[in-house]
TORLO-762618 format. One record per residue: residue number from 1; residue in one letter; x, y, z of N, C-alpha, C, O in turn. Coordinates in steps of 0.05 Angstrom, whole numbers, plus 5000, padded with zeros to 4 digits. Layout:
// residues N
[NUM, A, [X, Y, Z], [X, Y, Z], [X, Y, Z], [X, Y, Z]]
...
//
This chain:
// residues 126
[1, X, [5248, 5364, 4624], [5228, 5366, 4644], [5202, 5351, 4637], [5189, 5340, 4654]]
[2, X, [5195, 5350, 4604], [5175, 5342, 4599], [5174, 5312, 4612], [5157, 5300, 4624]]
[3, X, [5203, 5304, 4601], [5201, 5272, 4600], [5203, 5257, 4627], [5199, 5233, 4630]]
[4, X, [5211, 5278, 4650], [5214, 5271, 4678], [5179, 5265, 4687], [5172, 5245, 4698]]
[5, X, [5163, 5281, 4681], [5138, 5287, 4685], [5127, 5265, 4672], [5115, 5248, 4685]]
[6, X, [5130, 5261, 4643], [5117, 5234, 4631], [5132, 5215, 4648], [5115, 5198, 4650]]
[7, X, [5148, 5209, 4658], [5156, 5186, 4667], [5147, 5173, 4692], [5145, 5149, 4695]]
[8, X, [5140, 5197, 4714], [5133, 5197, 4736], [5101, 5194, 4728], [5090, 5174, 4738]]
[9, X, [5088, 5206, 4716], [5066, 5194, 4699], [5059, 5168, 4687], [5037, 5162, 4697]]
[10, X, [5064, 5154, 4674], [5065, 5130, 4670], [5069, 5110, 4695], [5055, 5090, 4697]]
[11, X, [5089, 5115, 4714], [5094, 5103, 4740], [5068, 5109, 4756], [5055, 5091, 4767]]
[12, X, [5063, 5136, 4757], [5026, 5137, 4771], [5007, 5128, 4764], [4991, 5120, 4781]]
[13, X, [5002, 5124, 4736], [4985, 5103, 4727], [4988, 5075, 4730], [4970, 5062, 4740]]
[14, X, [5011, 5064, 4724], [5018, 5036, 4726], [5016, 5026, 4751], [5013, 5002, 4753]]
[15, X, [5016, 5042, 4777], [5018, 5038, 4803], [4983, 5043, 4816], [4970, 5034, 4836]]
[16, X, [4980, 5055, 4800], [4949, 5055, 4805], [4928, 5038, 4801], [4907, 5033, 4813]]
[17, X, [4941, 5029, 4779], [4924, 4999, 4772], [4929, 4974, 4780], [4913, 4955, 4777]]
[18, X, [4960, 4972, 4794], [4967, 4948, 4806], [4954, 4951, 4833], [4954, 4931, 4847]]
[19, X, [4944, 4971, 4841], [4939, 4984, 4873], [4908, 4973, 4866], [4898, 4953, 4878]]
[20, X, [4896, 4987, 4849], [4865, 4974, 4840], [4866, 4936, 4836], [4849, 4923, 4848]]
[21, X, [4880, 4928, 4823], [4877, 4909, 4815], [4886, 4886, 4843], [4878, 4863, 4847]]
[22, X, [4909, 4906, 4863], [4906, 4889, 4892], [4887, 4885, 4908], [4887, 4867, 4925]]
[23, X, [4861, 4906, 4902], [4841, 4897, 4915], [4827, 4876, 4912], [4813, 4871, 4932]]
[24, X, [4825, 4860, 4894], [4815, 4833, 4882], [4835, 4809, 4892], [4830, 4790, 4906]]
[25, X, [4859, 4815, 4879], [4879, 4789, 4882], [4894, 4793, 4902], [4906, 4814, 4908]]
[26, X, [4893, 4765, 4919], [4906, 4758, 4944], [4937, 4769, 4946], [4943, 4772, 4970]]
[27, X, [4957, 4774, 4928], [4980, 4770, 4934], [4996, 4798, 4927], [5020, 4802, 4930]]
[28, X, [4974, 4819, 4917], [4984, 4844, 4898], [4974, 4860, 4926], [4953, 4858, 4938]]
[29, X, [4996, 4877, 4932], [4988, 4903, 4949], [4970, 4922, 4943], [4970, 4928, 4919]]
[30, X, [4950, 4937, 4960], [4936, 4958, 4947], [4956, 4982, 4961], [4969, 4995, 4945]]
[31, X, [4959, 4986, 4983], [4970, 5011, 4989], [5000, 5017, 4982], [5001, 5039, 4970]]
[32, X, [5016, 5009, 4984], [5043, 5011, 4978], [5038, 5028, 4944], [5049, 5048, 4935]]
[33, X, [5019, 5012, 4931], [5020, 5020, 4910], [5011, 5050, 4903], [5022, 5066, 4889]]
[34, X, [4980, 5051, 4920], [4963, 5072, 4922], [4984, 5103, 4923], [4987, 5122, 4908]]
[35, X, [5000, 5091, 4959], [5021, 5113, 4954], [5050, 5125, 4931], [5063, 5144, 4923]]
[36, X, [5048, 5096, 4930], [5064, 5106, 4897], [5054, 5123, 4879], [5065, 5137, 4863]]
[37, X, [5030, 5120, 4885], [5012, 5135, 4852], [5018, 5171, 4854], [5024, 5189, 4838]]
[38, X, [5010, 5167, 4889], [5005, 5196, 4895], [5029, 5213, 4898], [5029, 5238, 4897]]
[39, X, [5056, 5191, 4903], [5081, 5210, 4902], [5083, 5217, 4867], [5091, 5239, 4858]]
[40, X, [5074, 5196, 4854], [5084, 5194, 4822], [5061, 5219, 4814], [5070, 5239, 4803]]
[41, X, [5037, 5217, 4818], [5011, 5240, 4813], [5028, 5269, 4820], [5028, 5282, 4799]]
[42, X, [5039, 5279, 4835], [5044, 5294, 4856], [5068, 5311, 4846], [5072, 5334, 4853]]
[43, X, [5087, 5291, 4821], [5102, 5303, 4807], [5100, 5311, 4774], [5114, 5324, 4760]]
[44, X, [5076, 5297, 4771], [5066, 5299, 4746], [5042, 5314, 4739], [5047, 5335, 4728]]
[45, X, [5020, 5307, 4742], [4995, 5315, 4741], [4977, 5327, 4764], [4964, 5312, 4780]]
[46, X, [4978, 5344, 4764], [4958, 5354, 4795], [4932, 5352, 4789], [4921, 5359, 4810]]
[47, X, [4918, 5347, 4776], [4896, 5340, 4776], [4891, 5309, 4780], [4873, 5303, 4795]]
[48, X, [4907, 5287, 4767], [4908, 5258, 4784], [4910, 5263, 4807], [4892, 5252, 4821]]
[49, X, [4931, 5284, 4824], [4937, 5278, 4841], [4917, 5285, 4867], [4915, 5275, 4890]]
[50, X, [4903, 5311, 4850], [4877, 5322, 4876], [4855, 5298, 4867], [4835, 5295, 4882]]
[51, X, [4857, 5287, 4852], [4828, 5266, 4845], [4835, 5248, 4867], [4819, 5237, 4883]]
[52, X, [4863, 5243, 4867], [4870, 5210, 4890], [4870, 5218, 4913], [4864, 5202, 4931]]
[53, X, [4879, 5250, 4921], [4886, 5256, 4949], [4847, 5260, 4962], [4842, 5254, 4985]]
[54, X, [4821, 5270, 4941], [4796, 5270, 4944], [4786, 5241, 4945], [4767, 5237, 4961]]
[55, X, [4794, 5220, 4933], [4780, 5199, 4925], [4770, 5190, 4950], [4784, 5195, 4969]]
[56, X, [4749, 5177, 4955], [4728, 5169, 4975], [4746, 5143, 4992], [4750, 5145, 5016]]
[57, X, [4756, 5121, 4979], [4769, 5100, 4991], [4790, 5103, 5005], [4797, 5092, 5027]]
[58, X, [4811, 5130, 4980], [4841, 5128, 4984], [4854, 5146, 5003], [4876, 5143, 5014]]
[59, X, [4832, 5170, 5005], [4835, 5198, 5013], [4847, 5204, 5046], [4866, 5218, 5053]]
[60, X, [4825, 5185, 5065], [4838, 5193, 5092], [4861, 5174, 5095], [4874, 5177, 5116]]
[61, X, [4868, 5153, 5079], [4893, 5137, 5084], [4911, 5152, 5076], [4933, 5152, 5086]]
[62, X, [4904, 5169, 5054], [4931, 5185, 5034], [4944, 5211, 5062], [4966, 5217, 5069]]
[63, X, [4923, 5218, 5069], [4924, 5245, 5079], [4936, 5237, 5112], [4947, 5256, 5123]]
[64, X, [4935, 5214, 5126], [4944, 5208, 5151], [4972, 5199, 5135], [4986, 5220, 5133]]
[65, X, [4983, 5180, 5123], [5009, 5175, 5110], [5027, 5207, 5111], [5048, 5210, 5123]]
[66, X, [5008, 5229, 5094], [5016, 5244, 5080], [5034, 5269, 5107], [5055, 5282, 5103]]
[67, X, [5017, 5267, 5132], [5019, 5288, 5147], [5037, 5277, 5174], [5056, 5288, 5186]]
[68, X, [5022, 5252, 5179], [5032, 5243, 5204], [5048, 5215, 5203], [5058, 5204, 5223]]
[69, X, [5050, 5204, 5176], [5062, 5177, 5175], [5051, 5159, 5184], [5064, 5141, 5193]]
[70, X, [5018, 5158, 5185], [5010, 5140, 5208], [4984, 5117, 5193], [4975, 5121, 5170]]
[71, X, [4981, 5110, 5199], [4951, 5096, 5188], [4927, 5086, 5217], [4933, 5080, 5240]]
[72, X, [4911, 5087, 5208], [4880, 5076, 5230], [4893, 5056, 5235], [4914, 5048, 5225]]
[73, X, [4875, 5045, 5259], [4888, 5024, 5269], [4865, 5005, 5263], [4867, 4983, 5273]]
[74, X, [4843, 5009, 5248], [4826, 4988, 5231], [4842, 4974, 5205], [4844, 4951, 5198]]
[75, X, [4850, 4997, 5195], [4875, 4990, 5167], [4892, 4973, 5164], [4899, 4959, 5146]]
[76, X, [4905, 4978, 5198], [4932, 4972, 5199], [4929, 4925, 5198], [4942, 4907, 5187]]
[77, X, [4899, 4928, 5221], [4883, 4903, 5227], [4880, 4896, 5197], [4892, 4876, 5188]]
[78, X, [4864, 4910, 5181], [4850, 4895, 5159], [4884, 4890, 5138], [4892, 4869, 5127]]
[79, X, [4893, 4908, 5138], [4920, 4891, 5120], [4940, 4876, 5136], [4958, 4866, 5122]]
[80, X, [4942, 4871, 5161], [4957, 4856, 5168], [4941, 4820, 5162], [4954, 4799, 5161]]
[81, X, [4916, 4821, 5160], [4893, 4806, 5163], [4893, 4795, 5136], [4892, 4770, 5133]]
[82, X, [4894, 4812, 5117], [4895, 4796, 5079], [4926, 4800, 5078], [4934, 4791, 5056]]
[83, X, [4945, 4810, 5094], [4966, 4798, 5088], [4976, 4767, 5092], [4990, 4755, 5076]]
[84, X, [4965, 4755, 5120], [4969, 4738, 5129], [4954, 4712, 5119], [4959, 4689, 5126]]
[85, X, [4936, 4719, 5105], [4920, 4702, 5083], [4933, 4700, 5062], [4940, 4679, 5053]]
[86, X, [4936, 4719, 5052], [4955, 4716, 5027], [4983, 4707, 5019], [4992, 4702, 4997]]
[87, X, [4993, 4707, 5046], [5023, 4691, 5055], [5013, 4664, 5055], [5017, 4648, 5037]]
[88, X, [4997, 4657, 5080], [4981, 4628, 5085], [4972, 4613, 5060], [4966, 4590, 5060]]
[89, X, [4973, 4624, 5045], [4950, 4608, 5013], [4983, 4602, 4992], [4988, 4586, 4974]]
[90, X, [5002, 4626, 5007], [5023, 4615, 4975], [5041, 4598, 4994], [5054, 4582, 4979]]
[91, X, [5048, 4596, 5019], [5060, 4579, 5035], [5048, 4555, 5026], [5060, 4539, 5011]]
[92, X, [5026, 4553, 5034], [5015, 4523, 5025], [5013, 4511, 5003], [5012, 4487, 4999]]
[93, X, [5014, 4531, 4987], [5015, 4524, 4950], [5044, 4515, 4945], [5048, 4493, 4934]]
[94, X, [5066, 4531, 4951], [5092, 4527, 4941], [5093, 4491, 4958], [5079, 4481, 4975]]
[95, X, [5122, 4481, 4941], [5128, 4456, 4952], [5154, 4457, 4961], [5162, 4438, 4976]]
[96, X, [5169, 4474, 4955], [5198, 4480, 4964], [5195, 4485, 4987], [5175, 4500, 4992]]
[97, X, [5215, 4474, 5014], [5220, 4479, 5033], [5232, 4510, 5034], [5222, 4526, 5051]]
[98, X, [5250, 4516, 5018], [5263, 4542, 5019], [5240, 4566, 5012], [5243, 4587, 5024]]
[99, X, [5224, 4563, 4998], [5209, 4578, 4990], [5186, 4584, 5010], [5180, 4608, 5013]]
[100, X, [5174, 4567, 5023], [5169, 4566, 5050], [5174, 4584, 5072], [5159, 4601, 5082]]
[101, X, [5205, 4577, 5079], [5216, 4587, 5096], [5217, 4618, 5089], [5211, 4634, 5106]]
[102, X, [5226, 4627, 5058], [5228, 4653, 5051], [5206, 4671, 5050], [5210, 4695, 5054]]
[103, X, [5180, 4660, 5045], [5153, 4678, 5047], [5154, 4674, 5077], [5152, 4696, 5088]]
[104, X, [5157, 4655, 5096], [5151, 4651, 5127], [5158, 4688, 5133], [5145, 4706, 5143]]
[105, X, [5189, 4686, 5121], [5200, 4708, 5138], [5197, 4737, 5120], [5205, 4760, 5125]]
[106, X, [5184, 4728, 5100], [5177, 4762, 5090], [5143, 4767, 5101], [5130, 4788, 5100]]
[107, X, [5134, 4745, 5110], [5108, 4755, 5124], [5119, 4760, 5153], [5105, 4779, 5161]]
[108, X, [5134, 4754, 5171], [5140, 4765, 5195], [5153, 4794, 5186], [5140, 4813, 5196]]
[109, X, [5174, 4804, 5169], [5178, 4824, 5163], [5158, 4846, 5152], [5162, 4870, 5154]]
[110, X, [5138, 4835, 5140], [5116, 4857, 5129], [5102, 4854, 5158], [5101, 4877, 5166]]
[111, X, [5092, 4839, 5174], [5078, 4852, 5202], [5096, 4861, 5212], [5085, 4878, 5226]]
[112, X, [5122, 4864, 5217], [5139, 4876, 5240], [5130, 4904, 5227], [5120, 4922, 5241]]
[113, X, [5134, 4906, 5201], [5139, 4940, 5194], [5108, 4951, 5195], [5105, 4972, 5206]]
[114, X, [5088, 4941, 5186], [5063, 4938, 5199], [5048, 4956, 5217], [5031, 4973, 5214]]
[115, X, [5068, 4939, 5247], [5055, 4946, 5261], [5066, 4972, 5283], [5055, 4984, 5302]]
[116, X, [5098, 4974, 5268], [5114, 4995, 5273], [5101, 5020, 5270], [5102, 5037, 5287]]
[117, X, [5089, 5023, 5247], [5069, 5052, 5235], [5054, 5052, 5258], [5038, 5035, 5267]]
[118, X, [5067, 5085, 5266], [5035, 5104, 5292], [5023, 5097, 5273], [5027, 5092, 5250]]
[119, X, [4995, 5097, 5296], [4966, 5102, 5292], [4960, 5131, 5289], [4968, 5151, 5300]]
[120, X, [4939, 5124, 5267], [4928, 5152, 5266], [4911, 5164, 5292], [4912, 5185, 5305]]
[121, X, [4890, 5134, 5294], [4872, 5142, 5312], [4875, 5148, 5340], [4861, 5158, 5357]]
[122, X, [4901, 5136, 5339], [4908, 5154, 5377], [4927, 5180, 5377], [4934, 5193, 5397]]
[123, X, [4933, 5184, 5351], [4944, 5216, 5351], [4922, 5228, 5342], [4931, 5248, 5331]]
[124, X, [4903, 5228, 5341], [4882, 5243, 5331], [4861, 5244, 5359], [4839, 5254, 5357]]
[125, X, [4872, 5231, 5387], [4856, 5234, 5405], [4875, 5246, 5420], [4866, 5253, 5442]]
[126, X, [4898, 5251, 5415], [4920, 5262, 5432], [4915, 5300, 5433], [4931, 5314, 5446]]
//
């Protein structure tokens, strides 16, 4: 049990800092990761995990994910927004045609799923 807990631990940390460190660099996710942390927090440490589910940035994203599956529809704008930058900057960088084509279609796949996620903010006026 211990080592299930350290393990899921180490994965909450490691995912926490790739989630921190996506806020800076164009091409690293912050949320995908964020919620990693908090499933990995969640099995391990409850005190990481009430610090991330309180934290000021992470907290009402954690807690609409957590209840309703949903995210703001400012969120959903601002990461579809540095996603599409961040696709745009390595499209243009790579020189392979194939490579190209393969980010083309994992940026249409990351907005399709995107924009699939309810909104929080119109179930919250419902």
């Amino acid at each position: 049990m211990a080592l299930k807990r350290g393990f899921f631990l180490l994965i909450g940390l490691s995912s926490l800092l790739l989630g921190l460190l996506g806020i800076v660099l164009p091409l690293l996710p912050t949320v995908p990761f964020i919620l990693l942390s908090a499933y990995c927090f969640a099995r391990s440490n409850d005190r990481l995990h009430a610090w991330l589910m309180a934290h000021p940035w992470f907290s009402k994203a954690l807690l609409d994910w957590q209840t309703h599956r949903s995210m703001e529809s400012r969120l959903k704008r601002r990461a579809a927004l540095m996603t599409c930058i961040s696709f745009l900057i390595s499209i243009l960088v790579v020189s392979q045609l194939w490579l190209k084509i393969m980010l083309a279609c994992m940026l249409t796949g990351l907005l399709i799923f995107l924009w699939q996620i309810p909104d929080s903010t119109a179930q919250a006026r419902e």
